[in-house]
N, CA, C and O atoms as a MOPAC input file, in Angstrom:
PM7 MOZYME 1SCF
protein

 N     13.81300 1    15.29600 1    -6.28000 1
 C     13.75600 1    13.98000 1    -6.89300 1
 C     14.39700 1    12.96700 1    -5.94900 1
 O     15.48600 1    13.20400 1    -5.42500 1
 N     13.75400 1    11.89100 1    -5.74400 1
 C     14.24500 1    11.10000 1    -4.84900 1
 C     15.31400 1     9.67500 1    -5.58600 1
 O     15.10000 1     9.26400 1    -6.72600 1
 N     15.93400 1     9.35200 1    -5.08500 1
 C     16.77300 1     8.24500 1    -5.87400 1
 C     15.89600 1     7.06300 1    -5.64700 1
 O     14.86800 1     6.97400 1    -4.97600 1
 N     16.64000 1     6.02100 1    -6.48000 1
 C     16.28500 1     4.72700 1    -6.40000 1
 C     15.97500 1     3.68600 1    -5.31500 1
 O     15.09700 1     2.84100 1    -5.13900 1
 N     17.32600 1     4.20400 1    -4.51200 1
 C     17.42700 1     3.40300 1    -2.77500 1
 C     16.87100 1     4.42600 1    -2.05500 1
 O     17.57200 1     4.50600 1    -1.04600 1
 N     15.75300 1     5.49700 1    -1.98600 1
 C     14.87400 1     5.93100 1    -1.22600 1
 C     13.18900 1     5.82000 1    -1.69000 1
 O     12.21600 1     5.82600 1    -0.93600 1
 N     13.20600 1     5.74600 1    -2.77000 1
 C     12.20100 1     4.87800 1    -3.12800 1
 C     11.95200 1     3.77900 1    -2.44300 1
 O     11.09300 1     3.77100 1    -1.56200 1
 N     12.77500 1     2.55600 1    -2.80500 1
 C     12.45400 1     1.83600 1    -2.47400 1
 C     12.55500 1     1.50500 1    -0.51600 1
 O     12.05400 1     0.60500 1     0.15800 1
 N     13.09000 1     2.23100 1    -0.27600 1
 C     12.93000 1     2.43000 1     1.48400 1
 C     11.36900 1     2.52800 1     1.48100 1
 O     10.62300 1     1.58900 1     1.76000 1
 N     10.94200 1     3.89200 1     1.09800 1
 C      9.71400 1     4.60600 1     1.32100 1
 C      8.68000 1     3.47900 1     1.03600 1
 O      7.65900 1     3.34400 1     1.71100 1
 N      9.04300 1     2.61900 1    -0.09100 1
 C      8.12900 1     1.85700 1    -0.75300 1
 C      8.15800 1     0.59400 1     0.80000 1
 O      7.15500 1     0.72500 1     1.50200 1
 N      8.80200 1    -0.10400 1     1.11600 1
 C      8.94700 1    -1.13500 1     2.27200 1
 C      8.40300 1    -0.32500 1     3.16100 1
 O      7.39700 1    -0.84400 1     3.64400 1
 N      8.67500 1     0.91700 1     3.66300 1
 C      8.11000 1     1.08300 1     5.30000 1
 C      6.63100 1     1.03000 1     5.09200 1
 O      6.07100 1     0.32200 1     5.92900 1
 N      5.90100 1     1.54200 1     4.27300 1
 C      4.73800 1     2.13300 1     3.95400 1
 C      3.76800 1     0.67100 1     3.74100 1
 O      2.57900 1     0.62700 1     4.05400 1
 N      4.64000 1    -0.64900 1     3.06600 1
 C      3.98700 1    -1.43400 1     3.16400 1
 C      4.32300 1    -2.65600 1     3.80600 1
 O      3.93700 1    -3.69800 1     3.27700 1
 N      5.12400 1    -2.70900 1     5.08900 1
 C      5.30800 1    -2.66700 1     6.25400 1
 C      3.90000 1    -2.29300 1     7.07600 1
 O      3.05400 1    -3.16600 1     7.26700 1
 N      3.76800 1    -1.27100 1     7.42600 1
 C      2.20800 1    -0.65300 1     7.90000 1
 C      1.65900 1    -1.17700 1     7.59700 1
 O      1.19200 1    -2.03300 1     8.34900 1
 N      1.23300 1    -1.09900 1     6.16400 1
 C     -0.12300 1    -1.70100 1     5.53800 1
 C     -0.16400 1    -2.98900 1     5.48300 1
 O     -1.27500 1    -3.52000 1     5.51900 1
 N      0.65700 1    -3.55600 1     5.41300 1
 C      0.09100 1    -5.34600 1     5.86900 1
 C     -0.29600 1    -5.26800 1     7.41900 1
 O     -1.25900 1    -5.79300 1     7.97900 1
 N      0.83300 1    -4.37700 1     8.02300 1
 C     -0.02700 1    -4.90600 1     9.67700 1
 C     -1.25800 1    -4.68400 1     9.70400 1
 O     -2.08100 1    -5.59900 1     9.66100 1
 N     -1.64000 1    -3.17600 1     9.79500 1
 C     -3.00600 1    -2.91800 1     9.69900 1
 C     -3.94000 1    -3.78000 1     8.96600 1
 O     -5.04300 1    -3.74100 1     9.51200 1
 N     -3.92200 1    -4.44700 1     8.06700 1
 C     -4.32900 1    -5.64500 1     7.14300 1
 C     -4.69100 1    -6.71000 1     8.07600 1
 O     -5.82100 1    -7.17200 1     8.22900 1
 N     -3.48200 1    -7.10000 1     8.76400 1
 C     -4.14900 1    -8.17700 1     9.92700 1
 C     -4.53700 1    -7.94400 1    10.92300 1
 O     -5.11600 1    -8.79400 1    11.60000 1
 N     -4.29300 1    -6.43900 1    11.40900 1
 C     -5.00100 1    -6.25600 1    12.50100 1
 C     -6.56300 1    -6.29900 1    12.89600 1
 O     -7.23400 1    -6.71100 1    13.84200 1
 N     -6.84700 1    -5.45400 1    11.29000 1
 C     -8.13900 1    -5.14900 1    11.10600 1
 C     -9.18200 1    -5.93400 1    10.22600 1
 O    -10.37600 1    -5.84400 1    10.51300 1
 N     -8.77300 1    -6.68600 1     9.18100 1
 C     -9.35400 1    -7.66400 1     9.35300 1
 C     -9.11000 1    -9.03200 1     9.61200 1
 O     -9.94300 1    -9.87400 1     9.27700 1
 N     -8.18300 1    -9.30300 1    10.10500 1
 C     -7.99400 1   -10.54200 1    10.74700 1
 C     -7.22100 1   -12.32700 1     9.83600 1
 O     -7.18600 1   -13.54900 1     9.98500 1
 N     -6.66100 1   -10.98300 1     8.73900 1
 C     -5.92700 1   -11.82000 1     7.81800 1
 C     -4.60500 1   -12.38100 1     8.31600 1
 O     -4.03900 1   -11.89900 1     9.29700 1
 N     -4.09400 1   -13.46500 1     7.58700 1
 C     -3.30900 1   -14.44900 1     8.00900 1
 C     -2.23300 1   -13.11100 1     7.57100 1
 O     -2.54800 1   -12.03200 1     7.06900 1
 N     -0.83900 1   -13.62800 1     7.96900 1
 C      0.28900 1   -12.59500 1     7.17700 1
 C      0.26100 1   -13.23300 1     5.50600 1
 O     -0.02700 1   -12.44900 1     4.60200 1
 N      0.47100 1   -14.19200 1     5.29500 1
 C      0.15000 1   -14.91600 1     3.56700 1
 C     -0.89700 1   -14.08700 1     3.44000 1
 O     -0.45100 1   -13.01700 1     3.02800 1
 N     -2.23000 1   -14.02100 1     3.60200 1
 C     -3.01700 1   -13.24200 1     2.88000 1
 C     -3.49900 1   -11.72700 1     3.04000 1
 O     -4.42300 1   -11.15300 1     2.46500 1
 N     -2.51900 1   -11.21300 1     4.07400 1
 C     -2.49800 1    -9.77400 1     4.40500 1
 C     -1.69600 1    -9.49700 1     3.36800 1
 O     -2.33400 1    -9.12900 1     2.38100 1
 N      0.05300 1    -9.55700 1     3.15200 1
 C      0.76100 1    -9.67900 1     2.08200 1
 C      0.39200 1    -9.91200 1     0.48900 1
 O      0.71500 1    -9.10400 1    -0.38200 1
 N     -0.38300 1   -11.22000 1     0.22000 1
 C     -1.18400 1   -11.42400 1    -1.07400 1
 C     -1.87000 1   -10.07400 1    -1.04200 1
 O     -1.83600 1    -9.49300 1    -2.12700 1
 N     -2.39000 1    -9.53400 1    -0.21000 1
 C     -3.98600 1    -8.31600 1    -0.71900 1
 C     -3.37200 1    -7.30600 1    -0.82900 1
 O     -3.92100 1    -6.38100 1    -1.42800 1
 N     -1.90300 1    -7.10600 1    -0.24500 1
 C     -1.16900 1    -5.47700 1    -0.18300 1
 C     -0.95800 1    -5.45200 1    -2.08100 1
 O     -1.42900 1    -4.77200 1    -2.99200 1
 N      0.34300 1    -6.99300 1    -1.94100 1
 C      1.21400 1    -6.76700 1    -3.50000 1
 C      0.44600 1    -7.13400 1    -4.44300 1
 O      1.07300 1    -7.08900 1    -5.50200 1
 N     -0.72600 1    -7.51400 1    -4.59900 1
 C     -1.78100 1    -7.76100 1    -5.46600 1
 C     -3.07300 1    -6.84400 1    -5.99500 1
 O     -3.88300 1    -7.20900 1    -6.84800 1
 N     -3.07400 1    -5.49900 1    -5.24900 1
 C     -3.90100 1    -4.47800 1    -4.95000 1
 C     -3.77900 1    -3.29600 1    -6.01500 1
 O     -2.63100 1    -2.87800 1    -6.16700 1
 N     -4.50600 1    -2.85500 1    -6.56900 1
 C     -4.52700 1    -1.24200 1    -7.28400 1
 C     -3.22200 1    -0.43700 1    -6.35000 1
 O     -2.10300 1    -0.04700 1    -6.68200 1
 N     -3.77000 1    -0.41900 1    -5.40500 1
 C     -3.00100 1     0.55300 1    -4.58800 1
 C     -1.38100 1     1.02600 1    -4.94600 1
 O     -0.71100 1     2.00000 1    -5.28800 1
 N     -1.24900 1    -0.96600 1    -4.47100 1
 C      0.09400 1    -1.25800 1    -4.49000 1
 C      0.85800 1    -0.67700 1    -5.78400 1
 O      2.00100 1    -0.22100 1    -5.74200 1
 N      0.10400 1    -0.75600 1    -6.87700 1
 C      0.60100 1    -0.57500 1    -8.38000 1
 C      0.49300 1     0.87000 1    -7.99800 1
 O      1.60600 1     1.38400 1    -7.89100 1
 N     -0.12600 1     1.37200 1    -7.85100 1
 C     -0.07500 1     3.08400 1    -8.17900 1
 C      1.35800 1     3.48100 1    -7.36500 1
 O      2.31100 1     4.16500 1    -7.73800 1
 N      1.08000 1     2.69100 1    -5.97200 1
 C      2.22500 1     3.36400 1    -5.09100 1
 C      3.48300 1     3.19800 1    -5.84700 1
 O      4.42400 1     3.98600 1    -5.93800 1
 N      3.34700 1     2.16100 1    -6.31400 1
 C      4.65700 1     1.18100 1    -6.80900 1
 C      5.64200 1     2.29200 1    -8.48900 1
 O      6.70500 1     2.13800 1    -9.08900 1
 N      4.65000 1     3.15200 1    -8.57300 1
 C      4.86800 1     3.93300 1    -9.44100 1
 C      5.81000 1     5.23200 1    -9.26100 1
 O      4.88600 1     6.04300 1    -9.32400 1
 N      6.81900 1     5.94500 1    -9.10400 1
 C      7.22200 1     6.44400 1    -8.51100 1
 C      6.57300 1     7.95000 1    -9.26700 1
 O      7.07500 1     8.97400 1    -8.80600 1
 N      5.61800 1     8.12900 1   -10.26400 1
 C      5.54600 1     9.28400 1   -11.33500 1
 C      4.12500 1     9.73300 1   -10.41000 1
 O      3.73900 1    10.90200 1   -10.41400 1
 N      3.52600 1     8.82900 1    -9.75400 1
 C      2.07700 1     9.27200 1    -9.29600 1
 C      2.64200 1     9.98800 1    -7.55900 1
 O      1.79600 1    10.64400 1    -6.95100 1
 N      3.76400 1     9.83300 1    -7.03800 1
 C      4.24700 1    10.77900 1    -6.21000 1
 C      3.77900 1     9.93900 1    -4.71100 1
 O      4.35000 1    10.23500 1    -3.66100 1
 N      2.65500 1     8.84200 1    -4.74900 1
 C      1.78400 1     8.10000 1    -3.59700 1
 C      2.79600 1     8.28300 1    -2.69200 1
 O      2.66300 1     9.16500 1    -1.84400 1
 N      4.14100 1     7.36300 1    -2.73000 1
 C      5.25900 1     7.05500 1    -2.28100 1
 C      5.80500 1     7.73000 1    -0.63700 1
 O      6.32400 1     7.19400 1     0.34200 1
 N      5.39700 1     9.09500 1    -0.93600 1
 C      5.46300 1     9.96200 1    -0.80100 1
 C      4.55900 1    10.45500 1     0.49600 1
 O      4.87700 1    11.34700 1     1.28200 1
 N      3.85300 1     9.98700 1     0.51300 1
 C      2.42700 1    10.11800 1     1.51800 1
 C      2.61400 1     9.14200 1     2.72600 1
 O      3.39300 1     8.21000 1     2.52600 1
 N      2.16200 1     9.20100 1     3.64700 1
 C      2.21400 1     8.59900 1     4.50600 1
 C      1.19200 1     7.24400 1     4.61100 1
 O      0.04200 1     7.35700 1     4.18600 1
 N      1.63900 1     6.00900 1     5.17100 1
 C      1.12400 1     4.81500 1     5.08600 1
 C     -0.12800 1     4.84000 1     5.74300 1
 O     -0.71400 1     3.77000 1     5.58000 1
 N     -0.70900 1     5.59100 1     6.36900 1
 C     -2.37100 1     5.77100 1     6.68800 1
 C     -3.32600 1     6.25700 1     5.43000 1
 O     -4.38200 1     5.81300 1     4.97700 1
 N     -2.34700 1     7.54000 1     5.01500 1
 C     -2.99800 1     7.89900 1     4.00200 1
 C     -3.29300 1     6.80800 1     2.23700 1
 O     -4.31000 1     6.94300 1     1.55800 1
 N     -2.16400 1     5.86200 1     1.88700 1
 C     -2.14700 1     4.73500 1     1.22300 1
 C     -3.05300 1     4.06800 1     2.03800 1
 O     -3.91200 1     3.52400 1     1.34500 1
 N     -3.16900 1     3.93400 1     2.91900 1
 C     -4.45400 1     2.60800 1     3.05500 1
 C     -5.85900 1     2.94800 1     2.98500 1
 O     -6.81800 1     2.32800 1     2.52500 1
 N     -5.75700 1     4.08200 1     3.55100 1
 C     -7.08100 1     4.76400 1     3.18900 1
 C     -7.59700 1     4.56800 1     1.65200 1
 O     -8.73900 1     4.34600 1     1.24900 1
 N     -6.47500 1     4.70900 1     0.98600 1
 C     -6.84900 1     4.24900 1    -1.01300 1
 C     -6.73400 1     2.71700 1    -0.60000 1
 O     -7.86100 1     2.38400 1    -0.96500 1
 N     -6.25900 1     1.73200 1    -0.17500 1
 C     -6.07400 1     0.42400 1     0.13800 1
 C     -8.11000 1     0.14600 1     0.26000 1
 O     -8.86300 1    -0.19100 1    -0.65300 1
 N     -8.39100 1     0.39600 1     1.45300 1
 C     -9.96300 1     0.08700 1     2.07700 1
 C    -10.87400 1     0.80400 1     1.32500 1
 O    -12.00800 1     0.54700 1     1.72900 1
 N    -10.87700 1     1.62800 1     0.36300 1
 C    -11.86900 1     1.89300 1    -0.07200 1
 C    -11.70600 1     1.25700 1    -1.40700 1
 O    -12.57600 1     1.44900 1    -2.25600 1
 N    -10.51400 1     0.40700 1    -1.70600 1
 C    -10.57900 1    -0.20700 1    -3.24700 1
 C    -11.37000 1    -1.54800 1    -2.53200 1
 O    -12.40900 1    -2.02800 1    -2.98600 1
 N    -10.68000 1    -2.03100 1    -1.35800 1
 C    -11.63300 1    -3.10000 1    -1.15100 1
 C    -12.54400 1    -3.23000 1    -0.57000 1
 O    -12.74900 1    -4.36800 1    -0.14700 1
 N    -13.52200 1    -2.18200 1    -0.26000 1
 C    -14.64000 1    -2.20400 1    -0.31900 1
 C    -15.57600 1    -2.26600 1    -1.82500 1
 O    -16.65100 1    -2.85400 1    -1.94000 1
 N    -14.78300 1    -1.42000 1    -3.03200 1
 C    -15.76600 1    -1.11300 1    -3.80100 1
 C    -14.97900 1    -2.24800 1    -4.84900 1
 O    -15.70300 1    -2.58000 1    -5.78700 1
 N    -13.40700 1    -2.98800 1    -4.83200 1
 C    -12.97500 1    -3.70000 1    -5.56100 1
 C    -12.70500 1    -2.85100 1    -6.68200 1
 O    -12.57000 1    -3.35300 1    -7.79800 1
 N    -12.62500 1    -1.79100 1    -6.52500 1
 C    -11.39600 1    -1.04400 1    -7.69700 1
 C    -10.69400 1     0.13500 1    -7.48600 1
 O    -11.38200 1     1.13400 1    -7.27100 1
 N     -9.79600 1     0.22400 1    -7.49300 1
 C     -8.71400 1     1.69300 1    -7.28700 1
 C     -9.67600 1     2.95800 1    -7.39200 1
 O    -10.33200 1     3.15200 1    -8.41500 1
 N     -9.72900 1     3.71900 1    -6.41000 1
 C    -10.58200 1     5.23000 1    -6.89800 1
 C     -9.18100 1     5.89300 1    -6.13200 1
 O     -8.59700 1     5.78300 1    -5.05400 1
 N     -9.06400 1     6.54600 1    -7.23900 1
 C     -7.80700 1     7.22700 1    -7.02500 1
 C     -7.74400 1     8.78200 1    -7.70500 1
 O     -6.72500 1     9.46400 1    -7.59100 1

C-alpha cells in the first residue's frame, strides 16, 4: 500500500511526462497540453488511487491518454 505523499509523487511525475509528450506530439501550447492532461478520462482514473493506473509507467498512461483522444472517451 502506498501512502499519501507517494501517491501523489507518482501522480506529478507521470503527469509531468504526459504533458510533455502532449506538446511534443501534437504541438500544444503548455495551457492547452495541461488543460487536455487534468481535464481527460485518463487523468480521473489515474487520479484514483483504487484503479492501481498510478502505478504504471507514464508511457503506458498515455497510451490510455491517445486512444481516449482519438475516440473521445476513456477505453479502459
Amino acid at each position: 500500500m502506498t501512502t499519501d505523499k507517494n501517491f501523489h509523487f507518482l501522480l506529478e511525475a507521470i503527469s509531468t511526462d504526459i504533458i510533455g509528450w502532449l506538446i511534443r506530439d501534437n504541438g500544444l501550447s503548455i495551457t492547452e497540453a495541461v488543460a487536455t492532461w487534468y481535464n481527460s478520462g485518463t487523468f480521473e482514473k489515474i487520479s484514483n488511487p483504487d484503479t492501481g493506473m498510478y502505478i504504471e509507467s507514464p508511457a503506458y498512461n498515455y497510451d490510455f491518454l491517445r486512444r481516449e483522444l482519438r475516440t473521445g472517451r476513456f477505453q479502459g
